[in-house]
MINUKOL-425293 format. One record per residue (C-alpha): residue number from 1; residue in one letter; chain; x, y, z. Coordinates in Angstrom, 3 decimals. Layout:
# residues N
     k   r   c       east      north         up
   NUM   A   A          X          Y          Z
...
# end
This chain:
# residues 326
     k   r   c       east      north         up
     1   X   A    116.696   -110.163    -10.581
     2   X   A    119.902   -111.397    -12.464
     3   X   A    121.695   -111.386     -8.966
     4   X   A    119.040   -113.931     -7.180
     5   X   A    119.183   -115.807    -10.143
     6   X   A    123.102   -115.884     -9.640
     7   X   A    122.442   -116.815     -5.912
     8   X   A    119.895   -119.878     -7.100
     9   X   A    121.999   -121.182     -9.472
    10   X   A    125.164   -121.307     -6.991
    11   X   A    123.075   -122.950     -3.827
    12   X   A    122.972   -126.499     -5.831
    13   X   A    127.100   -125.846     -5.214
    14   X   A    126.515   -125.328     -1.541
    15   X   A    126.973   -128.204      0.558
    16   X   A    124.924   -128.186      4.405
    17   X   A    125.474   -129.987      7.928
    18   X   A    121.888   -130.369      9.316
    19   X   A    122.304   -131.433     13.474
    20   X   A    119.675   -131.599     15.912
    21   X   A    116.301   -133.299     16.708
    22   X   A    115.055   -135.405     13.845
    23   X   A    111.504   -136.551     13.968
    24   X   A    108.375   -137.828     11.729
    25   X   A    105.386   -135.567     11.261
    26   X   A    102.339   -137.914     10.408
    27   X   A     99.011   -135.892      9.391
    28   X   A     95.563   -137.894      9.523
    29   X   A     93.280   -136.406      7.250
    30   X   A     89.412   -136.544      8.258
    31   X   A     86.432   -134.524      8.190
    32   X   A     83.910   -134.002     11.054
    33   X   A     79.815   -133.547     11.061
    34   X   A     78.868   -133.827     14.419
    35   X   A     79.641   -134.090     17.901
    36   X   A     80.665   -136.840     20.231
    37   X   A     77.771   -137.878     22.605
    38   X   A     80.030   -139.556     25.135
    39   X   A     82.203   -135.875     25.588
    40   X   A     81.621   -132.526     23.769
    41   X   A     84.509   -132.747     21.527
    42   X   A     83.887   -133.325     17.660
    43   X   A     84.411   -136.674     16.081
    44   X   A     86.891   -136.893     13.003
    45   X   A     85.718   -139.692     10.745
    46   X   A     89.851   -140.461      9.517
    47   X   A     90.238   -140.437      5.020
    48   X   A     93.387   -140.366      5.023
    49   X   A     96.769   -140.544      6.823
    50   X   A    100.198   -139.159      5.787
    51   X   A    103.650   -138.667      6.800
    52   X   A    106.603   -136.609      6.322
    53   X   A    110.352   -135.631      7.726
    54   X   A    110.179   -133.458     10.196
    55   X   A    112.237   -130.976     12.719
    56   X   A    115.624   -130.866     11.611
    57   X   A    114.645   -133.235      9.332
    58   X   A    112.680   -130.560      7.169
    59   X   A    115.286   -128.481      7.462
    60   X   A    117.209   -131.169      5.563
    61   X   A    114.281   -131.561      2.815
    62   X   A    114.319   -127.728      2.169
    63   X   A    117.883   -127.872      1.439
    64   X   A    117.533   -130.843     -0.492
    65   X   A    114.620   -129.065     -2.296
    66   X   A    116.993   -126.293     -3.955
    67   X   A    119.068   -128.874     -4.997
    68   X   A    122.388   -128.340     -2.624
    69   X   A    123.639   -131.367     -1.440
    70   X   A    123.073   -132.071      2.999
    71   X   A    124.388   -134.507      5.357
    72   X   A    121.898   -135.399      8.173
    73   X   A    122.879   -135.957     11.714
    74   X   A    121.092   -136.811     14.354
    75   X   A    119.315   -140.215     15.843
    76   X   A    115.722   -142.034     15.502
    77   X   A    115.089   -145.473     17.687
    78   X   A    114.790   -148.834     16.721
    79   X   A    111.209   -148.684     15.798
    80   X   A    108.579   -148.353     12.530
    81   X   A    108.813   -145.079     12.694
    82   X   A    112.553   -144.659     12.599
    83   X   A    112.641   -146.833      9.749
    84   X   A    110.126   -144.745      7.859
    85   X   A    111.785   -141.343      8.730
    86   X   A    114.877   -142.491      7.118
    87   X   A    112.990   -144.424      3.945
    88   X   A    111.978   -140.748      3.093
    89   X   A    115.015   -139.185      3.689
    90   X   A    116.630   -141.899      1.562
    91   X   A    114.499   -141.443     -1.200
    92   X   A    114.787   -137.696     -1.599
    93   X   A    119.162   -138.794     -1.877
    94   X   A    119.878   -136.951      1.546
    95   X   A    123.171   -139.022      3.287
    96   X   A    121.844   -140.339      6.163
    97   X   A    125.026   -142.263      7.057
    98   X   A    125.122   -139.982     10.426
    99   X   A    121.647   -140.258     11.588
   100   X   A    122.373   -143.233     14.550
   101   X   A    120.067   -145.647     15.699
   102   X   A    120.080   -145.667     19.203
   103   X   A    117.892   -149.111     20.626
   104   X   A    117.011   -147.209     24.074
   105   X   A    114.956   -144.582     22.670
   106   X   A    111.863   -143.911     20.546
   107   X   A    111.348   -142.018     17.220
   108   X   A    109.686   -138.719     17.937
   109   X   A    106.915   -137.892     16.118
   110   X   A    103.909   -135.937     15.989
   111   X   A    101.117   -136.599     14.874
   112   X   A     98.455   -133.790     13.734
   113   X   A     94.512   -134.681     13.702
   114   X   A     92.811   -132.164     10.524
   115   X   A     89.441   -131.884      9.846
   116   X   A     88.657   -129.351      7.011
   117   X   A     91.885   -127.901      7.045
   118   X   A     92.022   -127.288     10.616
   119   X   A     94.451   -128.861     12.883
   120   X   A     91.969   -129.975     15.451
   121   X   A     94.758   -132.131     18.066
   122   X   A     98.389   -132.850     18.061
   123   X   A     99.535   -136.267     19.403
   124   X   A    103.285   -135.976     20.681
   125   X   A    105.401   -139.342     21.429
   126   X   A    109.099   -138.346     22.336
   127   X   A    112.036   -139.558     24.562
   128   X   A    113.458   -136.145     25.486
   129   X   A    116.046   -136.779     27.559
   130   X   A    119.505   -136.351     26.987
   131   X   A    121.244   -138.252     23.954
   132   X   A    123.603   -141.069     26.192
   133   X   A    127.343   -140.415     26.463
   134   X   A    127.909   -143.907     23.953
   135   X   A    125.373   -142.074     20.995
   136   X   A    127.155   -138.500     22.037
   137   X   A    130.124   -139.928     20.740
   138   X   A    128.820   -141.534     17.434
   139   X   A    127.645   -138.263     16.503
   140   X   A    131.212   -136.314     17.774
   141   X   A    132.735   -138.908     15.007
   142   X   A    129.808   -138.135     12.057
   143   X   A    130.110   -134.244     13.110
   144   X   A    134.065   -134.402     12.720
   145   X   A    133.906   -136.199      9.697
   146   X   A    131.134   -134.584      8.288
   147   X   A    132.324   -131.031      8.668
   148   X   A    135.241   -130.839      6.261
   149   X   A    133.418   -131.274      3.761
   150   X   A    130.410   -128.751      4.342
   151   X   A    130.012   -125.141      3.400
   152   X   A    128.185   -124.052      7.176
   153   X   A    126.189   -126.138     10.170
   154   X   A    122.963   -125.684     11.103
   155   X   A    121.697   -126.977     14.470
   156   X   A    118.062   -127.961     14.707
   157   X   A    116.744   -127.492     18.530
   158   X   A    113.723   -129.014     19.257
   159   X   A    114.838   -129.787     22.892
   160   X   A    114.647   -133.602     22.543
   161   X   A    117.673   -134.396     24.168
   162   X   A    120.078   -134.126     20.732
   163   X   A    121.445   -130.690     21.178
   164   X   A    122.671   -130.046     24.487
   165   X   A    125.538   -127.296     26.115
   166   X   A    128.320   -130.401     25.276
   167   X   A    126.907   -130.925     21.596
   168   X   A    126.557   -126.826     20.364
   169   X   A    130.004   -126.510     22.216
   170   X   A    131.847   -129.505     20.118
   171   X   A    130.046   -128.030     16.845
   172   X   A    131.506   -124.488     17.423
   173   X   A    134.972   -126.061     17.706
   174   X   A    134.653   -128.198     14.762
   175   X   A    133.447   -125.254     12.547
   176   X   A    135.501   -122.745     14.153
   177   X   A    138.558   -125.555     13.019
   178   X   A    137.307   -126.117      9.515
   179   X   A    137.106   -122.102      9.068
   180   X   A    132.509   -122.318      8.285
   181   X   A    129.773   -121.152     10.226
   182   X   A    127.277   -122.385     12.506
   183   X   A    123.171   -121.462     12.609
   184   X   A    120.843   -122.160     15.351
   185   X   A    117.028   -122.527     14.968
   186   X   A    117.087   -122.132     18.928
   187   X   A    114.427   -123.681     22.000
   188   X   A    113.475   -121.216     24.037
   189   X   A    114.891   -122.484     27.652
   190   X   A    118.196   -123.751     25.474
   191   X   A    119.562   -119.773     24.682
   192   X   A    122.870   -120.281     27.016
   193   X   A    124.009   -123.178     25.179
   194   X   A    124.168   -121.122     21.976
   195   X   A    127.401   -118.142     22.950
   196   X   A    129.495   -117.793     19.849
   197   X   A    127.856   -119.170     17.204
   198   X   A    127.170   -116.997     13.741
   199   X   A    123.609   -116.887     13.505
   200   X   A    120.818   -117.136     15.439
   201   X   A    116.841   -117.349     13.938
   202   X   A    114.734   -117.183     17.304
   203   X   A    110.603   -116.227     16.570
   204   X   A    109.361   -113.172     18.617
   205   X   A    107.909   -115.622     21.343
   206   X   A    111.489   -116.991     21.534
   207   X   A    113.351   -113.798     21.280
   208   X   A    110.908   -112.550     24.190
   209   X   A    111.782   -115.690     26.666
   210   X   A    115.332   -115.307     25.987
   211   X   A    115.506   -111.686     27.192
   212   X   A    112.161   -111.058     29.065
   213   X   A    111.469   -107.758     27.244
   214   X   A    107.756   -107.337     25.146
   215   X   A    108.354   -107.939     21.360
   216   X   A    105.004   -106.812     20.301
   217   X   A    106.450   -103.630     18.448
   218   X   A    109.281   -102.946     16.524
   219   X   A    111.038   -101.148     19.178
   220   X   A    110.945   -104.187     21.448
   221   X   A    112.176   -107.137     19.037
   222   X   A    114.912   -104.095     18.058
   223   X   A    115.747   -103.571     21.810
   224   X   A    115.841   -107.536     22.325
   225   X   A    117.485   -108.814     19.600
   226   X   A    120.833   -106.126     20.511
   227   X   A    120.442   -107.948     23.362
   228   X   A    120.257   -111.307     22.338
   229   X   A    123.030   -110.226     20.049
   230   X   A    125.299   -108.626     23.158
   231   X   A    124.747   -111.685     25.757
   232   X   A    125.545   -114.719     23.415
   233   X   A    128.333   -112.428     20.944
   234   X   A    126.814   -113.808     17.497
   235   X   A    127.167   -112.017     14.507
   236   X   A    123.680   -112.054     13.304
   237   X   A    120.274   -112.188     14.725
   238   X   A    116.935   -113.134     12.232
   239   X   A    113.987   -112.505     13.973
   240   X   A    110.913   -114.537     12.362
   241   X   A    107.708   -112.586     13.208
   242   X   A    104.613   -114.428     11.338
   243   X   A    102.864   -111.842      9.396
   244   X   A    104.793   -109.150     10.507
   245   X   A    108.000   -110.748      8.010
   246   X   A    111.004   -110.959      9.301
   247   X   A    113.882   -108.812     10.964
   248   X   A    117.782   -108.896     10.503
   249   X   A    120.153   -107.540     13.079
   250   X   A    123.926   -107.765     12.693
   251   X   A    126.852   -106.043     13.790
   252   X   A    127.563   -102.925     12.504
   253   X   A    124.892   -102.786     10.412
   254   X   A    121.358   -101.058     10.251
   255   X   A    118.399   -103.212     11.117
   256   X   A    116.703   -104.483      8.033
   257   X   A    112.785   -105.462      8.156
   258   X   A    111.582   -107.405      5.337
   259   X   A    107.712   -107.379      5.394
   260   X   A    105.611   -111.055      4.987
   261   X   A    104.982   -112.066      1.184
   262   X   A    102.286   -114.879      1.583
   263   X   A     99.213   -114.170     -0.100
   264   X   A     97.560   -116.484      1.830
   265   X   A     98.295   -118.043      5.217
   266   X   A     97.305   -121.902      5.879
   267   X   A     99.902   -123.276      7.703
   268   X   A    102.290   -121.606      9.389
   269   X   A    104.311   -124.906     10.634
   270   X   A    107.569   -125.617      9.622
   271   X   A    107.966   -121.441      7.982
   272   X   A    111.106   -121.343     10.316
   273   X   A    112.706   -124.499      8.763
   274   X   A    112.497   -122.718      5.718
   275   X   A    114.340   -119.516      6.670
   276   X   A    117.210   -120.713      8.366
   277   X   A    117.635   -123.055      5.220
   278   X   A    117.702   -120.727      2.603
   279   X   A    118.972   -117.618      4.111
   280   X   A    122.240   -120.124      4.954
   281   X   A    122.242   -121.342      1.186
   282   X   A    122.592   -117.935     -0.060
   283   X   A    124.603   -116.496      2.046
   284   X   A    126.877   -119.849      1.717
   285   X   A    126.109   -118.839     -2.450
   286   X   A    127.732   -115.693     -1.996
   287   X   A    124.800   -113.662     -0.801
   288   X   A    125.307   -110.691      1.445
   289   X   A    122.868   -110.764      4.027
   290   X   A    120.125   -108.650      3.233
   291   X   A    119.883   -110.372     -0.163
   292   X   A    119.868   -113.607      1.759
   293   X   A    117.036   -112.495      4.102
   294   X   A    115.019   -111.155      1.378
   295   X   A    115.031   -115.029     -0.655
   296   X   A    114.318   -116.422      2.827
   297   X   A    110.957   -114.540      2.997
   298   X   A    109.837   -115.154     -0.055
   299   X   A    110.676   -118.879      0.528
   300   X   A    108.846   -118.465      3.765
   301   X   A    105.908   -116.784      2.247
   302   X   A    105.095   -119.988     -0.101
   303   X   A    105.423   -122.214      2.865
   304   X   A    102.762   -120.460      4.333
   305   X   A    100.438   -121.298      1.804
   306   X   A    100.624   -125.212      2.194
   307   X   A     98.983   -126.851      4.839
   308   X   A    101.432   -129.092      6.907
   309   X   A    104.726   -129.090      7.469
   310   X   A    106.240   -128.067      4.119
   311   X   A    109.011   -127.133      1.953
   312   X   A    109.351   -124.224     -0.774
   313   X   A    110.890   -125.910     -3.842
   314   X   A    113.406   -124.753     -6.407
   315   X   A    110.434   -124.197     -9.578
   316   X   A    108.326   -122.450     -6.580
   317   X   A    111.129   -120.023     -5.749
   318   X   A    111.855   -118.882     -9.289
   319   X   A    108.633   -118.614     -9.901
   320   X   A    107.887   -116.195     -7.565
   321   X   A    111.113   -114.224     -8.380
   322   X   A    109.597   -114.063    -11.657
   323   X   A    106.158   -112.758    -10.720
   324   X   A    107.995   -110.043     -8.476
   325   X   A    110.180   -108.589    -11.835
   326   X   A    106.923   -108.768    -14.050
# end
């Protein structure tokens, strides 16, 4: 207990590079009590509407969260919703002096229609082609700048034209320069960009595109992570697996399998922001890595219990940590 309390109390020393897709997650809030007669689809009648940082852009607010100090990269357009995306991000004192505005795009968001809890449609609007060569090189400069001054990287893929084969390959240098590591939360048809870095946190859907062999049993994610592990020469593969926890391969090490902790399960968006956030803050904190996996999934197991795209605050964590000695 002592030692995680260590780890806690060192992560608001830990300073974070958050690249990658940045986007606004907007939730309208409505309940439904009967049926369209024009289709049969149900008709939400809208309460409420909400919005909050999302993609790389949570990953930002869960580092924020534990009180380390991030620098955001990334871009949003020229639009209401850009404007709001950063507002937030503003407001909960992340430096968004490197997310660019680029006039030729949209924001991305998404926007999530609930009705008694349930997520009943998801609305996407998104400009996912390739960041221009003009905005490439704004964020070269922010990266470069940035990355002195930051304990590790993490690159955010939501395959919205930020993080391409050019942009994971100028990061590596950069980090590999400065002498800190690099994390990818990875897109599924994106794995060959990704040779060389540290760490890799791919889900089991992910981990089973990347290498075309069945994770539905331990056996296979084992058997597909090594390989995962062999083809892009990273140090570490986390495997996210829903209910099933999480797994950690590395090399030279024994797999380690650290079963789910959520007592209840409402949401299970934005769970992988949350580990590749906090297992990087502890490890960054001095953690080894099993320690680091083990805070991860507990930070990942009170995610689960909020509905929307959420974060697992400092009080929530220690909490927990808490309950678990008692």
């Amino acid at each position: 207990m002592d030692t995680y309390l260590k780890i806690m109390r060192r992560i608001t020393k830990v300073k974070a590079l958050v690249v990658g897709d940045f986007m606004l997650d907007e939730y309208v809030w409505g309940q439904v009590s009967r049926i369209s007669p024009e289709a049969p689809v149900p008709v939400v009648k809208v309460q409420t509407k909400t919005s909050t940082p999302g993609g790389a852009a949570n990953v930002v607010n869960n580092i924020r969260c534990l009180g380390a100090k991030v620098y955001a990269c990334g871009i949003v357009g020229s639009d209401t919703n850009g404007r709001e995306l950063v507002k937030r991000m503003k407001h909960s004192q992340v430096d968004t002096s490197g997310i660019i505005k680029d006039t030729s795009r949209i924001t991305t968001k998404k926007t999530r229609i609930m009705a008694q809890k349930h997520q009943m449609l998801r609305i996407d609007k998104e400009d996912s082609a390739p960041v221009s060569k003009k905005v490439f090189q704004k964020m070269k400069q922010v990266i470069a700048k940035t990355i002195r001054k930051v304990d590790f990287v993490i690159i955010e893929d939501y395959g919205k034209g930020v993080v391409t084969k050019e942009m994971v390959l100028f990061v590596k240098g950069a980090a590999q320069k400065a002498k800190k590591f690099v994390a990818v939360d990875p897109k599924e048809n994106h794995f060959e960009f990704y040779r060389g870095i540290t760490l890799i946190t791919p889900n089991a859907y992910e981990l089973e595109q990347a290498t075309r062999i069945a994770t539905a049993g331990s056996k296979g994610v084992e058997a597909a992570a090594k390989l995962l592990q062999k083809k892009l020469k990273c140090q570490l593969v986390l495997v996210t697996q829903g209910e099933k926890g999480m797994s950690l391969f590395g090399k030279g090490q024994k797999p380690l399998t650290v079963p789910a902790m959520a007592r209840e399960v409402f949401d299970v968006s934005g769970a992988g922001d949350t580990v590749i956030a906090v297992f990087c803050l502890a490890v960054a904190a001095g953690a080894d890595v099993k320690r680091a996996s083990r805070l991860a999934n507990l930070a990942a197991g009170i995610v689960v219990g909020k509905l929307g795209v959420a974060v697992a605050t400092r009080q929530e964590i220690l909490h927990r940590l808490h309950e678990i000695v008692e």
